[in-house]
C-alpha positions as CSV (number, residue, x, y, z in Angstrom):
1,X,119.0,102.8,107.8
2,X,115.7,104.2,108.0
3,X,112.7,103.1,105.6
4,X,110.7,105.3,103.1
5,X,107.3,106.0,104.2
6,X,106.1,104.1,100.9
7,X,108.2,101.0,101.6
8,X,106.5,100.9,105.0
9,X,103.5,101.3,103.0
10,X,104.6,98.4,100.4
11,X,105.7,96.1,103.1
12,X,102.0,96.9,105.6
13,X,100.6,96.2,101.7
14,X,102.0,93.0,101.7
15,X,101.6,91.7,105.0
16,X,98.1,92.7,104.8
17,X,97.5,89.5,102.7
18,X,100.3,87.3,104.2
19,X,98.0,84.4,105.7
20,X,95.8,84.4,101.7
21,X,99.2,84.5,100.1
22,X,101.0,81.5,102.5
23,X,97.9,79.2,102.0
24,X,97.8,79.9,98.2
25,X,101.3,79.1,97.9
26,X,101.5,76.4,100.1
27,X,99.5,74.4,97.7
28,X,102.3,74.0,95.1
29,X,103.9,70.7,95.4
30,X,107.6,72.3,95.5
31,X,107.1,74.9,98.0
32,X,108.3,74.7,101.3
33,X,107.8,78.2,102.6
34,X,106.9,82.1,101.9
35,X,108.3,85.1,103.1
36,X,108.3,88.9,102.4
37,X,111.8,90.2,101.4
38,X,113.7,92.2,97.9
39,X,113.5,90.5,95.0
40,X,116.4,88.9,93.2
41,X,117.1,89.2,89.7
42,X,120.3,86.9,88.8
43,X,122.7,87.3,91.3
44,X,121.4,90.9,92.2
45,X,118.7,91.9,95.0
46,X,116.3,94.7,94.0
47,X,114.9,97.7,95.6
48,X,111.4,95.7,94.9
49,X,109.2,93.8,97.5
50,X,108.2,90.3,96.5
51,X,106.3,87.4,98.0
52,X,109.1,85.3,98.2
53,X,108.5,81.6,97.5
54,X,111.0,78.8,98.6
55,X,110.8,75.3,97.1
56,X,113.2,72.1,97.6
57,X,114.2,72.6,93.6
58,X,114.0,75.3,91.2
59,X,112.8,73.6,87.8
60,X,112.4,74.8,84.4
61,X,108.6,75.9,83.9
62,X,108.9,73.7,80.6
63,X,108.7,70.5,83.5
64,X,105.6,71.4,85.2
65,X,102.5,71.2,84.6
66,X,100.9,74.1,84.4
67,X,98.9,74.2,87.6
68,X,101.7,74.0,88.9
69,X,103.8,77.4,87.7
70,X,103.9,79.9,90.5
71,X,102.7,83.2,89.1
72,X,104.8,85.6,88.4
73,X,102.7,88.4,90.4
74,X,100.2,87.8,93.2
75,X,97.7,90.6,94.8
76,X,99.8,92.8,92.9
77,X,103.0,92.0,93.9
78,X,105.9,90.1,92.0
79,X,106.5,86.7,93.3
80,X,110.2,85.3,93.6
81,X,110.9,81.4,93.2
82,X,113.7,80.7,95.8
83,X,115.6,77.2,95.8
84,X,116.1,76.3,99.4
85,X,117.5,73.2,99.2
């Protein structure tokens, strides 16, 4: 399947800041790893780019503190909290 010019364009957009966005992340006690990929909504993948985030456990914001709540959007783009484990 070949790729739209402007999802090459998202995806060059997001890799652009890859290395800011893996060291920002990485700094959240839960997160294990980071990736690029579609963003899942329930149990359905979108057509939309995310910053995906993977942590050892998915827990209810209500839980964390809040230094610790992974935004919802970074550098313009929507995050997505992954359990990995």
């Amino acid at each position: 399947m070949e790729q739209s010019i402007a999802s090459k364009n998202k995806r060059s957009e997001l890799l652009k800041n890859r290395t800011q966005v893996v060291c920002h992340m990485m700094a959240y006690e839960n997160v294990v790893c980071v990736s690029i990929g579609p963003k899942k909504v329930g149990d359905n993948y979108t057509t939309e780019l995310a910053y995906k985030v993977y942590v050892t456990e998915k827990l209810p914001l209500s839980s964390l503190p809040k230094d610790q709540h992974i935004p919802e959007y970074f550098k313009g783009f929507p995050t997505d909290v992954v359990e990995m484990f």
